[in-house]
C-alpha positions as CSV (number, residue, x, y, z in Angstrom):
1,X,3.9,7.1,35.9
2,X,1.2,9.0,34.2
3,X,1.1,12.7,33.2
4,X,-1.7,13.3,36.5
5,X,1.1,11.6,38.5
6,X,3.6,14.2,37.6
7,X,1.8,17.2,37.7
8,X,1.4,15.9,41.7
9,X,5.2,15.5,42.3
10,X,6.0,19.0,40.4
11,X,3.2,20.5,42.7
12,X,4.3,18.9,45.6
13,X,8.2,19.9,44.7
14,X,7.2,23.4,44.9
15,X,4.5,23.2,47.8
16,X,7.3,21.4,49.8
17,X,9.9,23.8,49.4
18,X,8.1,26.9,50.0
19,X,6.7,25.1,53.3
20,X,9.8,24.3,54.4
21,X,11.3,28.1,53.9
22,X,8.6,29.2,55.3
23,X,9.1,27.9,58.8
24,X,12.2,29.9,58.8
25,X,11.9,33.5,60.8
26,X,14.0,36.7,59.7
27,X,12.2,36.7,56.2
28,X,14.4,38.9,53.9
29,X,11.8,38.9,51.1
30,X,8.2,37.0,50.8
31,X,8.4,34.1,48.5
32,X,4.9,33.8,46.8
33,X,2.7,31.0,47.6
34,X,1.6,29.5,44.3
35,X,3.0,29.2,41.4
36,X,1.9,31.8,38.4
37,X,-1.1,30.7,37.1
38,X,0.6,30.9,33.7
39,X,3.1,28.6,34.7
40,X,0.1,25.9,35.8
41,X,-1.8,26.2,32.5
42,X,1.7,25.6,30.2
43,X,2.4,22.5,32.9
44,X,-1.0,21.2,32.4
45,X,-0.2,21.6,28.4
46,X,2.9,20.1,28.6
47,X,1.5,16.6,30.4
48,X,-0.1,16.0,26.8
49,X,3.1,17.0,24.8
50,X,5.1,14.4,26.8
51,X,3.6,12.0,28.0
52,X,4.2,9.4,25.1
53,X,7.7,10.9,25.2
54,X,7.3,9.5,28.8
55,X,5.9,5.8,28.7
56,X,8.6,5.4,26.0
57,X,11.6,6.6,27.8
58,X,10.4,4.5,31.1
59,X,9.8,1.4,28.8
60,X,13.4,1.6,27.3
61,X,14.5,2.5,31.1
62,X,13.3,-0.3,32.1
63,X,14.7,-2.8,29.9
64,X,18.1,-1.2,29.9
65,X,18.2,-0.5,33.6
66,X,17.1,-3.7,35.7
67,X,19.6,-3.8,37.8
68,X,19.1,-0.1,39.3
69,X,15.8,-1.3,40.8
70,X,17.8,-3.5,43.5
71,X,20.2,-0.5,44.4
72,X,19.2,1.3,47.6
73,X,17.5,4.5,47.3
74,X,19.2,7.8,48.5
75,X,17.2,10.7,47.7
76,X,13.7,11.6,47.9
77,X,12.8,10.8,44.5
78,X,14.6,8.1,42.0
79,X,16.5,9.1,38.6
80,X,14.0,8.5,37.1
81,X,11.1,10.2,38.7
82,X,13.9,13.3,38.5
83,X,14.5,12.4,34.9
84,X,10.5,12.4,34.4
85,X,9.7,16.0,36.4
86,X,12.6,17.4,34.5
87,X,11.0,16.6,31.1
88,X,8.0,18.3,32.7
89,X,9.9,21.1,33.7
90,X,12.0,21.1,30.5
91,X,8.7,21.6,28.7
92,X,7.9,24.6,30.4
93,X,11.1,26.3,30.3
94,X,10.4,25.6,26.4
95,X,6.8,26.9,26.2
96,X,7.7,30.1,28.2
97,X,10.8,31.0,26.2
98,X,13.3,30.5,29.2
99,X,15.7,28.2,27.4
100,X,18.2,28.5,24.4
101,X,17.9,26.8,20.7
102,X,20.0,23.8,22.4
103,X,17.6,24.1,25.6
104,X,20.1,24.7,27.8
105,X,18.2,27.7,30.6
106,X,18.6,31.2,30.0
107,X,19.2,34.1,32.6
108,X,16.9,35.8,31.2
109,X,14.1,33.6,30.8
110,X,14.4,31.9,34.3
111,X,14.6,35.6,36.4
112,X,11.3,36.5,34.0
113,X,9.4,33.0,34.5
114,X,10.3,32.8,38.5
115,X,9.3,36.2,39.2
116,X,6.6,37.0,37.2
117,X,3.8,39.3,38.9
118,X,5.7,40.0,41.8
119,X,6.6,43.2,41.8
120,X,8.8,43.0,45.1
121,X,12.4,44.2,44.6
122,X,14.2,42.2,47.1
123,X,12.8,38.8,45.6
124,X,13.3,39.8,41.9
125,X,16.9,40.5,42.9
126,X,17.2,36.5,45.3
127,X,15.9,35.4,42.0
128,X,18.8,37.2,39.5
129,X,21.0,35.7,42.2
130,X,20.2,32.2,42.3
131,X,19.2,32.1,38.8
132,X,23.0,33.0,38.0
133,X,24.3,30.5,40.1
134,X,22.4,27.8,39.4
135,X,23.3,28.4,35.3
136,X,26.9,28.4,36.4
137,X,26.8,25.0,38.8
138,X,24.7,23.2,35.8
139,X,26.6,24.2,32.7
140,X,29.7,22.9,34.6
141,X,28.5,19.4,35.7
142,X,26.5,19.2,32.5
143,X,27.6,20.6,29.3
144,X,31.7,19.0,29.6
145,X,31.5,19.0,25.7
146,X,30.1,20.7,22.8
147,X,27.1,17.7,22.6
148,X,26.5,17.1,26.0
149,X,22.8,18.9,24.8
150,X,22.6,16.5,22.7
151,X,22.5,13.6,25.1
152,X,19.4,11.5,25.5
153,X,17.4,13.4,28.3
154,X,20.4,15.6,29.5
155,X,18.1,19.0,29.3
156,X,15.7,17.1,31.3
157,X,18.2,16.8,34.3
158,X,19.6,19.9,33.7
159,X,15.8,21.1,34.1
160,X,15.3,19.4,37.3
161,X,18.6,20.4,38.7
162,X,18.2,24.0,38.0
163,X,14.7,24.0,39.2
164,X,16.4,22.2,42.8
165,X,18.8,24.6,42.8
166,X,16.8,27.9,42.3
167,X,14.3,26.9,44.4
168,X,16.7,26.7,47.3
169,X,18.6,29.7,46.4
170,X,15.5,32.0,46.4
171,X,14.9,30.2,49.9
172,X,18.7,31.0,51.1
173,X,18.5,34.6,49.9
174,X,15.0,35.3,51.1
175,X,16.5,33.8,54.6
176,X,13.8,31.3,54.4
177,X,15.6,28.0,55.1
178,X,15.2,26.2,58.3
């Protein structure tokens, strides 16, 4: 899957969910249409950073995991298209300071990357909320030992999941979901 190719799914990640919240009446807060503009540029930065980091971890995919390509697809998107966006994602949690030394997503980082330029209290304050529990639901299915950050590609799952799991939050909160 090339980087243009990923940049597509992310978009259409985040152009899906706010779509689908959107349907919803009894708006508690208004969920911006686009991303930042800051978070665009770092994503389009990031497809350069990773995308060797990509082809070599779908080669060795591959090869390892044949037999996954017979097993019936359950969600949306495969592990490894998850696995890829979350690198993506992983990349700009890095570039915009919102992770840890071990990479691991920081409160702090998350609430100021999600709702930066919006100056609307009610959404700031979905964001603090599902930022907080997302951290909480991903550190327990994740980190289960001192190097589970260690893993090969565990902060790119823990990326994607957190990135799920806010997303829907902010969507709950705002009393955006259909």
């Amino acid at each position: 899957m090339c980087a243009r190719q990923i940049c597509i799914l992310i978009s259409s990640l985040i152009v899906i969910t706010i779509a689908a919240e959107s349907k919803a009446g009894n708006n508690k807060c208004d969920i911006p249409p686009t991303a930042p503009k800051k978070i665009e540029d770092v994503i389009n930065q990031c497809q350069d950073e990773i995308k060797l980091a990509i082809l070599s971890e779908a080669l060795e995919a591959l090869s390892v995991n044949d037999h996954a390509k017979s097993r019936a697809k359950r969600e949306t998107f495969s592990d490894d298209e998850k696995r890829i966006a979350g690198c993506l994602l992983q990349c700009v949690y890095r570039k915009m300071n919102a992770v840890n030394e071990k990479g691991f997503p920081t409160v702090e980082g998350l609430v100021g990357l999600y709702s930066e330029g919006v100056d609307q209290k009610d959404y700031i304050i979905a964001t603090l909320q599902a930022v907080n529990v997302c951290l909480v639901k991903a550190q327990k299915k994740h980190v289960t030992k001192p190097q589970s950050l260690e893993e090969h590609g565990k902060t790119c799952d823990i990326a994607y999941d957190v990135f799920d799991c806010v997303s829907e939050k902010i969507g709950e909160y705002c009393g955006q979901t259909p």
